[in-house]
C-alpha positions, 0 to 999 in steps of 0.5 A: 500500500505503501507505493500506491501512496508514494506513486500518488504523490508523483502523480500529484507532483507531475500534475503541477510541474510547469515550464514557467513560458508556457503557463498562461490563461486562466489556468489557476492551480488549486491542489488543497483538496487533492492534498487533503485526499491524499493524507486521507488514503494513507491514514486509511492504509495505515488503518489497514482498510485497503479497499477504502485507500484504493476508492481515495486514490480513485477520487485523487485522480477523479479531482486531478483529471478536472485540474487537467481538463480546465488547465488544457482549456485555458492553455488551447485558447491562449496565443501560442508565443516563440520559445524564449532562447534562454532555459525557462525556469522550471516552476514546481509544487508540491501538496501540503502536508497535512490537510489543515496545513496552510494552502498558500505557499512561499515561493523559492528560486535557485541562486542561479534561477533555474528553478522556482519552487512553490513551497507549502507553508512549514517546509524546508527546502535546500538549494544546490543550484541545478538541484532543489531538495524540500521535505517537511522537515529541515532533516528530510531536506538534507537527508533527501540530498544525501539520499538518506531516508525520512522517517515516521511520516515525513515526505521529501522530494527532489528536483533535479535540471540537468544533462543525461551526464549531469544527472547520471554521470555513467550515462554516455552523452546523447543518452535519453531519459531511458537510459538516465533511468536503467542506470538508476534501476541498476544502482539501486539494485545493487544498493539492495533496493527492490525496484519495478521491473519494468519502465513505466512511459508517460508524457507530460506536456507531449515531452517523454517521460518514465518512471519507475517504483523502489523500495527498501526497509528504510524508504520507499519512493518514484522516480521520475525522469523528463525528456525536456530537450533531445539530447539536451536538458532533463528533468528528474524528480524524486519522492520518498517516504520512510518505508 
């Protein structure tokens, strides 16, 4: 049950993952209540009550799905304007905590303004340039760094904007976000992590993108890697758990 969580909270945080150029109209991102649905479900999973956390990971995805129709809306009817020719900076948030967590978050940008995160209110975040670590603790946010587990309940995530070779330095260049995630597959497994078998292809924003589930006795987590540009910059995102 507790991948069903982790896999929910990738979902929730490729919902709201923007280039900052291409987020126009009146697209207004609101992810409250998919946030309360989320703790939901993992106190119905703590609980043992399986069936009812599956029926709220449905109505998390129901709730996402109408997020997605009125965001595409707003988008198709927008003038489509030229790429800039600098790297856009990538806009990221993440659900609250907890369901009476304040709604609103603080903004956060890089020291080199690639990235631009929209924190929610009491968590922490540390920057490292191209790499943005936050979790909701200060601890889980520099553990998370060192790829160190939270623990309880907490939740860290990690965004990553680089090269295949900034991001998976045993990956040859011109390698594709396929590649950047066989070779983390094979070094978590040889860490002793269990991890999916297969490749899981998705889209985000008609870019490719794939993630894959691991786990071991200390932490469970997604990752997830987005082909931004061709044989160019990509995107990785990490979410973990304590096991």
């Amino acid at each position: 049950m507790k991948r069903w969580i982790i896999i929910s909270i990738s979902v929730l945080c490729m919902g709201v993952v923007s280039i900052q150029a291409q987020t126009r109209g009146n697209c207004v991102i609101d992810l409250s209540a998919a946030a309360a649905t989320l703790v939901q479900a993992q106190a119905q999973a703590s609980s043992g009550d399986t069936t009812a956390a599956i029926a709220k990971i449905q109505e998390l995805q129901a709730q996402l799905d109408v997020i997605i129709r009125n965001c595409d809306s707003a988008t198709t009817s927008t003038t489509t304007t030229s790429p800039s020719p600098t790297i856009p900076a990538t806009e990221i948030m993440m659900p609250t905590a907890t369901p009476t967590s304040p709604t609103t978050p603080t903004r956060f940008t890089t020291s080199n303004d690639l990235l631009s995160v929209l924190v929610p209110a009491g968590w922490s975040v540390l920057d490292q340039g191209n790499s943005v670590f936050i979790g909701t603790s200060e601890a889980v946010a520099q553990g998370l760094s060192q790829f160190n587990p939270p623990t309880g309940d907490e939740v860290g995530a990690g965004f990553i904007l680089g090269t295949t070779s900034q991001i998976a330095p045993t990956v040859r260049r011109g390698g594709n976000f396929v590649d950047v995630l066989i070779a983390y597959q094979t070094q978590l497994r040889q860490g002793g992590y269990a991890v999916s078998d297969e490749l899981t292809p998705t889209t985000w924003q008609d870019k490719p993108a794939g993630w894959f589930a691991f786990q071991n006795n200390r932490m469970a987590g997604v990752m997830q890697v987005i082909e931004l540009q061709p044989d160019g910059l990509h995107l990785l995102i990490l979410v973990v758990s304590s096991a």
